[in-house]
N, C-alpha and C positions, 0 to 999 in steps of 0.2 A: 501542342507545338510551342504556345507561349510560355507555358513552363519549364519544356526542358530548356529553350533558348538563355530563361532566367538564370536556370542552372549555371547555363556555362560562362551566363555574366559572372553569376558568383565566383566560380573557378578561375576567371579571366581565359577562358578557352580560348581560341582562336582558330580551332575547329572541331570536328567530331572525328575520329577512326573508328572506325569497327574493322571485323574479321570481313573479306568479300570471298578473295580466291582461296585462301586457304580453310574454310571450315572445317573440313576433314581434319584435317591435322589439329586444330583447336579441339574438335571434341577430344581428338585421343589422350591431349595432352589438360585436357578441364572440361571434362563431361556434364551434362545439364543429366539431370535426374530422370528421370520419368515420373509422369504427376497423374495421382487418379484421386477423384474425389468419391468416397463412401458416405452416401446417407443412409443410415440405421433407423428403422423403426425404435423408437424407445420403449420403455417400459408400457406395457395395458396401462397396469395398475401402478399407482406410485403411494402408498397409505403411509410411508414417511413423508411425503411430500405435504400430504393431508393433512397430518398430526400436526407437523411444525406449522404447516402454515395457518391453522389453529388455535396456536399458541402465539403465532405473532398477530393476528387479529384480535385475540384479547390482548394483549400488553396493548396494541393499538388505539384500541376502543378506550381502557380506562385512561391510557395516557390522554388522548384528544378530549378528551371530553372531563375532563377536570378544569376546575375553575383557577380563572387568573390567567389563558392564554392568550388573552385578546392582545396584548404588544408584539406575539408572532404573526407575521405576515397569512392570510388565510391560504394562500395558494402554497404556502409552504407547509402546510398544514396538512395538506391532502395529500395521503401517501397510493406511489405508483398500482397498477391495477394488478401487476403481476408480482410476483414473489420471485426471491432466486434469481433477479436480476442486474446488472450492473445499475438501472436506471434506480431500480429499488437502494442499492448500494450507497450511489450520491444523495437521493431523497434523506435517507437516513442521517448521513453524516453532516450534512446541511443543515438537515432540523435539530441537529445536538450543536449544535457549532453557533446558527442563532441562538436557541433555546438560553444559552449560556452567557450570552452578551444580554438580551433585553429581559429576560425576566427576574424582576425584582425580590420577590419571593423565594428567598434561599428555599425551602421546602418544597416548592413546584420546579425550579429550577434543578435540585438532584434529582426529582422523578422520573423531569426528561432526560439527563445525562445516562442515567441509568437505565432506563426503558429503551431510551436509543442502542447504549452499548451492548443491551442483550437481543435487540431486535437484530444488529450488524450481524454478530455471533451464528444466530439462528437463521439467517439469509446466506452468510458465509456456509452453514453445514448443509444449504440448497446445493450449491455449487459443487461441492464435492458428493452428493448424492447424486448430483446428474454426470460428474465427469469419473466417480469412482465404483466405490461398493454403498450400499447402506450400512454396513457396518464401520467403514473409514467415517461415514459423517458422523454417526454417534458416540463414535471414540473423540472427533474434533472436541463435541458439545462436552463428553463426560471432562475431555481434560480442561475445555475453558472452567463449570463450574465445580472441579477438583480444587483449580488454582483458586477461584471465587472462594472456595471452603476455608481454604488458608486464610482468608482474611477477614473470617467471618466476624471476629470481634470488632468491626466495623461498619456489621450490621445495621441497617435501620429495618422498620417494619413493609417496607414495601421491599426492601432484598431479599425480607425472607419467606416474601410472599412469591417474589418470583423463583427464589432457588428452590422454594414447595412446587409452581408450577410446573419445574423440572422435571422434577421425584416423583411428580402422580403423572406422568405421562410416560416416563423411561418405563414402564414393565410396557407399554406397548410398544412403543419401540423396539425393545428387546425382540419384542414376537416378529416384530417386520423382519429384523435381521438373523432371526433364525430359519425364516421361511427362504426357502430354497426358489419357489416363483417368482419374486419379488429382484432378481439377478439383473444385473444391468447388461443389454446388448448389446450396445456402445461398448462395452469395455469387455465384453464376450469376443468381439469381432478384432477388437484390435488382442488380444490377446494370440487369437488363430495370427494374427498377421505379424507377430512376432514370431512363432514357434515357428510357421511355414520358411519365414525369413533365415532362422539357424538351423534349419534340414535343409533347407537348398544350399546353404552357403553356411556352416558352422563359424566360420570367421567374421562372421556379420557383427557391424557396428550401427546400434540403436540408440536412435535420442529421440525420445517421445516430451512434443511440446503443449502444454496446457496452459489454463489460461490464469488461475490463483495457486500463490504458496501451497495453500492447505492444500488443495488437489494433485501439487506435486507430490509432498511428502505422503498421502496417500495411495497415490499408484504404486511410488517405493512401498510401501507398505503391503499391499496388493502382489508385488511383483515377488517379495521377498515369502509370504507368506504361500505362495501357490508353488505345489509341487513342479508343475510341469517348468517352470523357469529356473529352477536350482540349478546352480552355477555359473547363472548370469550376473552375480553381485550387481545391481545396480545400485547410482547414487543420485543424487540432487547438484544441481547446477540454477540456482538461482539467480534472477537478471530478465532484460528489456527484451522485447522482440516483439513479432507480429506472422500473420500466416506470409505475409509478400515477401519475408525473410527464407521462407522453410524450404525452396531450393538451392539456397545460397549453402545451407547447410551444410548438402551432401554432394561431395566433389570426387567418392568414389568411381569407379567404374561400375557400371551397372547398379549407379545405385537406384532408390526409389523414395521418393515423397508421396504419402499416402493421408489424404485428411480423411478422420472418421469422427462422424459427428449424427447427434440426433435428428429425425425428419422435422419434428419440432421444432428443433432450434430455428433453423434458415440458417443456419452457417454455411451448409452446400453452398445454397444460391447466391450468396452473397462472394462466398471463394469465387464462384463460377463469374459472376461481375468482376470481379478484379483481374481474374487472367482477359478477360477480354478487355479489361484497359490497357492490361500489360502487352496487348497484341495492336489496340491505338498507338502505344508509346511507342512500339519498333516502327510502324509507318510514319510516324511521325519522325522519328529518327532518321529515316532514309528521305523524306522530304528536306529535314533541313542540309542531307547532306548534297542536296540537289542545287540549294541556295550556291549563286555566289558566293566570290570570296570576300565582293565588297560590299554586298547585301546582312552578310553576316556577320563581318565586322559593325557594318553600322544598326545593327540591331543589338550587338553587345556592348557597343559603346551609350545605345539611349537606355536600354538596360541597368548600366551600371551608373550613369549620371542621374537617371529617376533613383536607383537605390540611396548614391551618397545622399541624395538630399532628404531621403525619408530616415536614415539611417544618424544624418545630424541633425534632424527632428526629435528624433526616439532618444538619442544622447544628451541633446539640450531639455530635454522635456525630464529625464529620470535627474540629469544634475538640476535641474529647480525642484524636482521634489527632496533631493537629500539636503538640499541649499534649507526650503523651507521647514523639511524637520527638522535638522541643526538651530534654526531658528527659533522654530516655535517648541523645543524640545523643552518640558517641564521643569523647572528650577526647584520643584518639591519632590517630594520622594513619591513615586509611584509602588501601590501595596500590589505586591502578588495576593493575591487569596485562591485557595483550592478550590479546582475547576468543577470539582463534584458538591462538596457540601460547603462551599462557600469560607472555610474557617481563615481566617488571615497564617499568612506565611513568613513574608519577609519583605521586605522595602527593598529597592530598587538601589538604594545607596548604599545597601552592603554587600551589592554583588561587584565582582572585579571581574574581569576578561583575563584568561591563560592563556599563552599560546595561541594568541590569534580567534576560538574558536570553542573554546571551553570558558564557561559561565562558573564560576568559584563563589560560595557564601563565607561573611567573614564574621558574622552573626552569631556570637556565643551561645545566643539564647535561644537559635534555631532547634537547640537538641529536644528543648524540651513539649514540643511540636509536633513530632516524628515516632515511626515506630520503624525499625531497620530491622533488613531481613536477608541472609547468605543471599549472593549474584549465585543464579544458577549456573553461570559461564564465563566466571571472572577470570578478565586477560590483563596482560601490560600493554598497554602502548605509549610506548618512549618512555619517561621517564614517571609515568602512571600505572598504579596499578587500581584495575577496579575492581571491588569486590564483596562491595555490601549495594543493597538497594534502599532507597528513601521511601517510606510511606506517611501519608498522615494520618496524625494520630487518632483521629475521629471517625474516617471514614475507610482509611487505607488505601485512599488512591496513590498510584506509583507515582512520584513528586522526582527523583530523579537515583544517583549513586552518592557514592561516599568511594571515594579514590584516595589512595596514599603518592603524596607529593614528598620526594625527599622524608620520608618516614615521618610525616605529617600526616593527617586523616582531612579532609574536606568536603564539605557538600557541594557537587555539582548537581545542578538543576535541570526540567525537561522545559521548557517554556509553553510547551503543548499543554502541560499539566496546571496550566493556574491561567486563571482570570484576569487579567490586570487594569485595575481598578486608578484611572488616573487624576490629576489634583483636580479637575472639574465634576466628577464624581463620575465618569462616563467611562460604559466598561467596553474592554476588547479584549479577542482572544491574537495569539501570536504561533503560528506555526513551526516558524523559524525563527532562533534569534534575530538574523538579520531583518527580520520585519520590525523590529521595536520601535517605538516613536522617540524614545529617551537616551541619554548618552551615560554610559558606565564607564568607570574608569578602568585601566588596564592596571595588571596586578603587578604592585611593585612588592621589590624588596623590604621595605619595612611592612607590607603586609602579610608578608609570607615569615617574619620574623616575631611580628605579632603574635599570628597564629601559633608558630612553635612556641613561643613564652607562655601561652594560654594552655596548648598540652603538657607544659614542665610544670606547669602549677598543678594543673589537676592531678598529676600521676602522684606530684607528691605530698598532696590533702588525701 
């Protein structure tokens, strides 16, 4: 009840409506769905599941137990008990994310950049073996180290130790996915609840929501490749949501919301918790609309007098931190260096701000750095075209593009992709640009004039 009331502080409500006497006429004109929740037995046997998680226990084993971890945290150290998890998911990228700031040791520091990034890889081809085919997850894994293959002259000996432990486990693999037992019922069951869905009603509209990318592009995949669905063209619609979403969805008539999920998972149970908060929220809804009208007025006025003041707390609190980095923002050049094998990049003074939101290099001698390679999907936006990729020269990590400005060539940067190593010697990763501790300047005209004077020289040496 205390939260919705919050709500309506936020809103500035000043009461609640619902539908009373007329429901009837609300459904005809905005129908609620019908909801049934399917829990599937999953697979007996799952010997991809086996395999990979296998293969992620040794990358595990050699990575933890290599010397020189002691500056990671040990409790970050111990990876989750389960595989194929969201928990497993965060574990990972945490420990590459530390790994990368505190360990000293350029060579133990790419081990775990790398071991993490193939552990993600192979937890991500979890996911889509539990929500698809086994065959959708081993095509995920073949096309990550397809792409890997491309950049193999960036090999070290531990890359090609693990793109070997690929190679000697894919022929069994292979046998999973040719085996016809090894079929996912989960995806058996919603498959019947599609076809039953366009025989009772050929006009039917189908949005099937899951829970990662790859699994979407997967079921497309699935759907496109299996007979019985031909002529259904489905596509992808990537984006935010949640199951509390999945009746909002469908405002057909007759239409239906259907969860099907593994007995394994708990997702049933856990769907089944949430409608029956959702059946708290309506009581609760009709309680407050039982309040007073000056009961609830003054409950949205103390409401919203606690918010402003937490609200010019959280205000005054972010402006002393931009106050104090402004201030205490490094007067030397802070070095990018490559977030995988450590090789230095560029300084911090040669980068300019575009546009608000594009990071620009003006660093001559960046090129000779880098190895560039066709954008698989180069587009324009405004007055950019992108259409080359950045990598480093040593290891090949993707470093950012190469965009044409006013028929100029430039390197824009991923901030994700480099270490930044600052004048105290103390390292941080940045996610977003807007997280930097330092101040860039914004690209002027004489630097964009620069630049073209530096391609009229080369073109014509």
């Amino acid at each position: 009840m205390e939260h919705i009331l919050k709500i309506c502080a936020n809103l500035d409500a000043d009461n609640i409506s619902t539908v009373v006497k007329n429901k009837n006429e609300l459904q005809r004109y905005a129908p609620v769905p019908d909801e049934a929740l399917l829990s599937v037995q999953g697979r007996v046997e799952d010997p991809f599941f086996k395999i990979v998680s296998g293969i992620m226990s040794k990358i595990e084993t050699d990575m933890l137990s290599s010397e020189g971890t002691d500056a990671i945290d040990p409790k970050v150290l111990k990876p989750p008990s389960e595989r194929g998890t969201q928990s497993y998911e965060h574990w990972v990228v945490n420990l590459g994310k530390q790994s990368v700031v505190v360990l000293t040791d350029n060579k133990i520091g790419r081990m775990f950049v790398t071991c993490t990034d193939h552990l993600r890889k192979y937890n991500d081809s979890l996911f889509v073996n539990k929500d698809a085919r086994t065959k959708d997850a081993l095509q995920y894994l073949n096309k990550y180290f397809d792409n890997l293959e491309n950049k193999r002259q960036g090999f070290d000996k531990l890359d090609e130790d693990l793109f070997r432990l690929f190679k000697e486990n894919k022929p069994e693999l292979e046998k999973v996915v040719a085996d016809p037992q090894y079929k996912n019922p989960v995806l058996e069951k919603l498959g019947d609840l599609i076809l039953k869905a366009y025989k009772d009603k050929p006009d039917s509209r189908c949005i099937i929501l899951t829970t990662t990318r790859a699994s979407c592009y997967a079921l497309k995949s699935w759907m496109e490749e299996t007979p019985e669905f031909a002529g259904l063209n489905p596509g992808v619609l990537i984006g935010g949501g949640g199951s509390g979403d999945n009746p909002g969805r469908s405002r057909a008539k007759s239409g239906k919301t259907v969860l099907v999920a593994g007995k394994e998972t708990g997702i049933v149970k856990r769907e089944q918790l949430n409608m029956m908060r959702e059946n708290m929220m309506y009581k609760a809804i009709q309680e407050i609309r039982r309040m007073s009208e000056r009961s609830f007025a003054n409950k949205i006025s103390e409401f919203q007098a606690s918010d402003q003041v937490e609200r010019r707390g959280r205000e005054e609190a972010k402006t002393a931190v931009i106050n104090k980095r402004r201030k205490e923002a490094p007067k030397e050049a802070v070095k990018f260096n490559c977030k995988r094998c450590k090789t230095f990049a560029c300084l911090s003074t040669d980068l300019r701000i575009f546009k608000e939101s594009h990071y620009l290099l003006i660093d001559d001698t960046f090129q000779e750095r880098i190895k560039i390679s066709q954008h698989r999907k180069p587009k324009q936006i405004d007055e950019m075209y992108k259409h080359k990729k950045v990598h480093c020269k040593k290891c090949m990590q993707d470093w950012g593009i190469i965009a044409t400005i006013q028929d100029v060539d430039y390197h824009i940067l991923k901030v994700e992709s480099f270490v930044l190593v600052m004048p105290d010697g103390k390292q941080r990763l940045c996610r977003k640009w807007e997280d930097i501790t330092f101040n860039v300047e914004h690209c002027s005209k004489e630097d964009l004039q620069k630049k073209i004077n530096v391609e009229e020289s080369s073109s014509q040496n």
